[in-house]
C-alpha positions in Angstrom: 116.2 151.1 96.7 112.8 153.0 97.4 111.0 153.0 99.9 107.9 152.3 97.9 108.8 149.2 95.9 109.7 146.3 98.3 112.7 144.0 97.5 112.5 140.9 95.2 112.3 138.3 97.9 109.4 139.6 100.0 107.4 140.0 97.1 108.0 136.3 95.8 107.7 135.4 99.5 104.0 137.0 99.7 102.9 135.3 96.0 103.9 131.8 97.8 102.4 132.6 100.9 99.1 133.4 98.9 99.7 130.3 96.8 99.8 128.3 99.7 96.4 130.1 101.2 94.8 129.5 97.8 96.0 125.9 98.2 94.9 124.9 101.3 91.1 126.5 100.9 90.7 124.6 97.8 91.8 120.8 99.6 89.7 122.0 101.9 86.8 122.9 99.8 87.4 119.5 98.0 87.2 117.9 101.0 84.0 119.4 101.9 82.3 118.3 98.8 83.9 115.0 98.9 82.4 114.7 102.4 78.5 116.2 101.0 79.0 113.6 97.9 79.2 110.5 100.4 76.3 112.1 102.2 73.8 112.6 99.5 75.0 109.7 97.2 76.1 106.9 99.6 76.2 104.2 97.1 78.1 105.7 94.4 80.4 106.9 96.9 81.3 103.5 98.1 81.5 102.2 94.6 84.4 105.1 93.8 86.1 104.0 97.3 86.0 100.5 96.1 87.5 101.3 92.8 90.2 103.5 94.6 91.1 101.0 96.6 91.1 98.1 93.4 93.3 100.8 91.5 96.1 100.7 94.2 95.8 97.3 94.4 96.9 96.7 91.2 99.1 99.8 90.8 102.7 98.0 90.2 105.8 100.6 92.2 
């Protein structure tokens, strides 16, 4: 095999490693602006926790 073109499995190993990074900076940017929504809109925040909450509630396994 070349030397310039690496094999198969390092290269689907890299695209799941940058899946993974890609992954984990958007939970954490959702996160953030989950955290800034409570912040600036406190009430309709609590409202959508209450709801959450109702929803698993009633949620049947």
């Amino acid at each position: 095999m070349p030397a310039d073109h690496p094999p198969p499995q390092s290269e689907a190993a890299r695209e799941a490693r940058d899946r993974r990074r890609r992954r984990e900076n958007f939970l954490a940017d959702l996160a953030e602006a989950q955290r800034l929504r409570e912040r600036v809109a406190p009430r309709r925040a609590r409202m959508a926790r209450l709801r959450q909450q109702q929803l698993l509630r009633t949620f049947f396994y």
